[in-house]
C-alpha positions in Angstrom: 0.0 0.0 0.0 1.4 3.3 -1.1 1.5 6.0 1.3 -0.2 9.6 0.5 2.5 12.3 0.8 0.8 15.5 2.1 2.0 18.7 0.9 2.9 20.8 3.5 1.3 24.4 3.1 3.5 27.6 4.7 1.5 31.1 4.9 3.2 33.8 3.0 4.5 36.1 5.7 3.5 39.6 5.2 6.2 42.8 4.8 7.2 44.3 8.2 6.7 47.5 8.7 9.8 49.1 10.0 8.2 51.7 12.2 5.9 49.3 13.9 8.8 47.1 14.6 10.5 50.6 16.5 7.3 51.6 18.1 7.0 48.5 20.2 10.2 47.9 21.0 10.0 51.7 23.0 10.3 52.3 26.5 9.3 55.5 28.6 11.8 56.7 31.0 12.6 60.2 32.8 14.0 63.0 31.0 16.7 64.6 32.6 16.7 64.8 36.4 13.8 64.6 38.8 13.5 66.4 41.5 14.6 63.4 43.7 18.0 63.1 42.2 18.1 66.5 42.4 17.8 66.5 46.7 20.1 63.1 46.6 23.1 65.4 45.2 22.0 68.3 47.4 22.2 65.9 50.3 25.5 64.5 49.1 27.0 67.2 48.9 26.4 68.6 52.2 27.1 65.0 53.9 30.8 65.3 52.0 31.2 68.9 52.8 29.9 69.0 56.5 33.9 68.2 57.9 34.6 71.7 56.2 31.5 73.8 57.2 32.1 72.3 61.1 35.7 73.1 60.7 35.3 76.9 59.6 37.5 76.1 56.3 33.7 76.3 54.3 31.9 79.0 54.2 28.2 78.1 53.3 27.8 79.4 50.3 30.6 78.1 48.5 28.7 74.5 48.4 27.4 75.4 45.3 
């Protein structure tokens, strides 16, 4: 008995569009620096420079 082959059938795959392809692969982040970055340097800064202002060889505003 003779075996049948069956043909097997692929879908044509359709063009991609390239700017879909970009769109989805997008993530939303921050732009620039928030405000809490901002207060962690401020509060950096002051922790690193406290020895100084303590010491009198800081005046205060020269932090920034």
């Amino acid at each position: 008995m003779a075996r049948k082959t069956t043909p097997l059938l692929i879908p044509a795959s359709r063009p991609r569009n390239p700017l879909a392809v970009e769109a989805l692969t997008r993530r939303a982040g921050a732009h620039g620096n928030t405000g809490k970055a901002k207060r962690q340097q401020m509060r950096q800064r002051v922790h690193n420079a406290l020895p100084a202002l303590l010491a009198g060889d800081l005046a205060e505003f020269e932090l920034d």
